[in-house]
C-alpha beads as a LAMMPS data file, in Angstrom:
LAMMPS data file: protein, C-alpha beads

104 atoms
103 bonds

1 atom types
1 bond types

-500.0 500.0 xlo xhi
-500.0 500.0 ylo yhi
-500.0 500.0 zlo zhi

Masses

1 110.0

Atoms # bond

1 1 1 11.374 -77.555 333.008
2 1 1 13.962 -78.669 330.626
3 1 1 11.214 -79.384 327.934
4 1 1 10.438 -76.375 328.130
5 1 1 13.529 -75.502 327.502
6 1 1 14.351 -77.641 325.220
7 1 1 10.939 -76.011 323.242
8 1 1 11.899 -72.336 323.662
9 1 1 15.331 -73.552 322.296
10 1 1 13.757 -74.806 319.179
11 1 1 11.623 -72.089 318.420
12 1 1 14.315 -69.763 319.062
13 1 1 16.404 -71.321 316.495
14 1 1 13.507 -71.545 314.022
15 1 1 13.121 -67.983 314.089
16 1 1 16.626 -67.043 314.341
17 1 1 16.493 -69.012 310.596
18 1 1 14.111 -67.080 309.186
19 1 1 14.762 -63.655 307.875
20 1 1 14.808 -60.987 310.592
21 1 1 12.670 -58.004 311.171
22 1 1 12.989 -55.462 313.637
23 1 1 10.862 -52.960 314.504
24 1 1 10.632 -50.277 317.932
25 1 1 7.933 -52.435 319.514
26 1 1 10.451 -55.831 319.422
27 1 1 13.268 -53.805 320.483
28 1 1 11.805 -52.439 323.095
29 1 1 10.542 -55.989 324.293
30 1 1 13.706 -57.119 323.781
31 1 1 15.053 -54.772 326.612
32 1 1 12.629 -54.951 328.953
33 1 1 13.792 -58.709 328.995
34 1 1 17.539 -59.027 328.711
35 1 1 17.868 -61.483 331.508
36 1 1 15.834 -63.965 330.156
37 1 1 16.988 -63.967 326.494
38 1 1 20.730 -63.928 328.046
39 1 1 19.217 -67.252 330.006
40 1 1 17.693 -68.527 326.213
41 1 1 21.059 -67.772 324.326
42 1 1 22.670 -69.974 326.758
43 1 1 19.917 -72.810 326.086
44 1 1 20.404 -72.212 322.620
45 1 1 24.326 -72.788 323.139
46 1 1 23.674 -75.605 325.163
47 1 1 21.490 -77.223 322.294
48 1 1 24.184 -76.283 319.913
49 1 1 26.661 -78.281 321.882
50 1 1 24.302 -81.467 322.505
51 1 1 23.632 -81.747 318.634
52 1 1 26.781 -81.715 317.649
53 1 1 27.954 -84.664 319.852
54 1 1 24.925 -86.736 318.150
55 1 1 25.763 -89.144 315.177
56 1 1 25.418 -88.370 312.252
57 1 1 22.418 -89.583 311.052
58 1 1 20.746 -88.182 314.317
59 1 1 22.098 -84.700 313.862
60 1 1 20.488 -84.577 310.112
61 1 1 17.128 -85.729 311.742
62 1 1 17.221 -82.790 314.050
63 1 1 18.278 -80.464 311.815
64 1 1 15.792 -81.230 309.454
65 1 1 13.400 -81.462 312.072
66 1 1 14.684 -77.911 313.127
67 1 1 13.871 -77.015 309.595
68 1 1 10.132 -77.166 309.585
69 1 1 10.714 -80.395 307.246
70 1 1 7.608 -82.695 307.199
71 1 1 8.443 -85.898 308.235
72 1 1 7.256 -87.195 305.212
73 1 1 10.670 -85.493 303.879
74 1 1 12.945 -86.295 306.190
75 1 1 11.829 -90.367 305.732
76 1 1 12.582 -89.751 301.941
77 1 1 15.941 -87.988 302.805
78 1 1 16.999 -90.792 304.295
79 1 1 15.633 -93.689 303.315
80 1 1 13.155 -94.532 305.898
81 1 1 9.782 -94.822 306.818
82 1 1 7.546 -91.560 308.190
83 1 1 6.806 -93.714 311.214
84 1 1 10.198 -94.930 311.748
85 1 1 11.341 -90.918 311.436
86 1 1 8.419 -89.917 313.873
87 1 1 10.271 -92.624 316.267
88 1 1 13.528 -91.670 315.941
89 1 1 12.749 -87.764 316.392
90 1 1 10.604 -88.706 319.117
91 1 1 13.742 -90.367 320.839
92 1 1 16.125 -88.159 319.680
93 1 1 14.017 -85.273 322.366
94 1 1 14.533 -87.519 324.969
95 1 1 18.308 -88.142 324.106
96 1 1 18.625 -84.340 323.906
97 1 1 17.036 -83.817 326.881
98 1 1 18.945 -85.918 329.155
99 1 1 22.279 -84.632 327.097
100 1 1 20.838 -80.692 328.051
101 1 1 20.234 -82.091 331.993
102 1 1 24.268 -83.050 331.489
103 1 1 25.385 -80.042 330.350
104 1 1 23.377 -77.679 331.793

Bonds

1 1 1 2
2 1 2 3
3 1 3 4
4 1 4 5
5 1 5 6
6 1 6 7
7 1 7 8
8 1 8 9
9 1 9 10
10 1 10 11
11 1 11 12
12 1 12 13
13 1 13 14
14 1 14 15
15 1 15 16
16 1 16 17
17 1 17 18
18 1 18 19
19 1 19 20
20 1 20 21
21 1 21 22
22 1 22 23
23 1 23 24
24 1 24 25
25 1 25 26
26 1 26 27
27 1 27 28
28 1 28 29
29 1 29 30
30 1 30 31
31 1 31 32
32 1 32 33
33 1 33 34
34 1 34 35
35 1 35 36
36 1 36 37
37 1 37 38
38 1 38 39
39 1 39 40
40 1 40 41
41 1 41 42
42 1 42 43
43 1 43 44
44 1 44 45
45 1 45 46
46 1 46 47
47 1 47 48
48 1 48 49
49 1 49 50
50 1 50 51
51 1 51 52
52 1 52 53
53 1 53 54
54 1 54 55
55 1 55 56
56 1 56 57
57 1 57 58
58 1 58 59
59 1 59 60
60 1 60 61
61 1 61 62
62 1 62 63
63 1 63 64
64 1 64 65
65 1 65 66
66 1 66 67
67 1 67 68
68 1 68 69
69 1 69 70
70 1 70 71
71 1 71 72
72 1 72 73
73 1 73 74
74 1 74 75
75 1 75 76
76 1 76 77
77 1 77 78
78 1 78 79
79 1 79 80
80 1 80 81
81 1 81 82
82 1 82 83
83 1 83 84
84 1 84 85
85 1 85 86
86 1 86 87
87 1 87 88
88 1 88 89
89 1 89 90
90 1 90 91
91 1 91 92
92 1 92 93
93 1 93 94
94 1 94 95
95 1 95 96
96 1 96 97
97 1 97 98
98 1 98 99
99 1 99 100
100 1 100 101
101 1 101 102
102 1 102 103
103 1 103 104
């Protein structure tokens, strides 16, 4: 459940960066389910929060990560190898997920 989370969390912020577009049909689906985007803003918070208490370093991965940046990128942004990125992202879910069990 909190992967999930975690997931709809991450998209949400991915397309919260991009440039908006409304039309009726979104805004209609967007009432129709109030509750549960009420219940995402707060995982979205939540996430917020949790990054923020990460190091540094960490926090940059995510965001970048956040940012659609290949890992390819992020290893040249900071000096590592694509592997060793693909690790640390790969732990840095499983710190965030036991930081969004916390503080949930």
């Amino acid at each position: 459940m909190y992967r999930v989370a975690l997931n709809t969390a991450i998209t949400l912020f991915r397309k919260k960066t991009k440039s908006p577009q409304t039309d009726e049909l979104q805004d209609f689906h967007y009432k129709d389910f109030m509750e549960d985007d009420e219940e995402r803003q707060q995982q979205i918070s939540t996430l917020y929060k949790v990054i923020k208490m990460l190091p540094n370093v960490e926090r940059a991965i995510v965001t970048m990560y956040l940012d659609d940046l290949p890992y390819r990128d992020i290893a040249e942004n900071l000096g590592i190898t694509e592997v060793n990125a693909r690790v640390k992202m790969n732990r840095l879910k499983k710190t965030l997920k036991e930081l969004m069990e916390k503080h949930a």
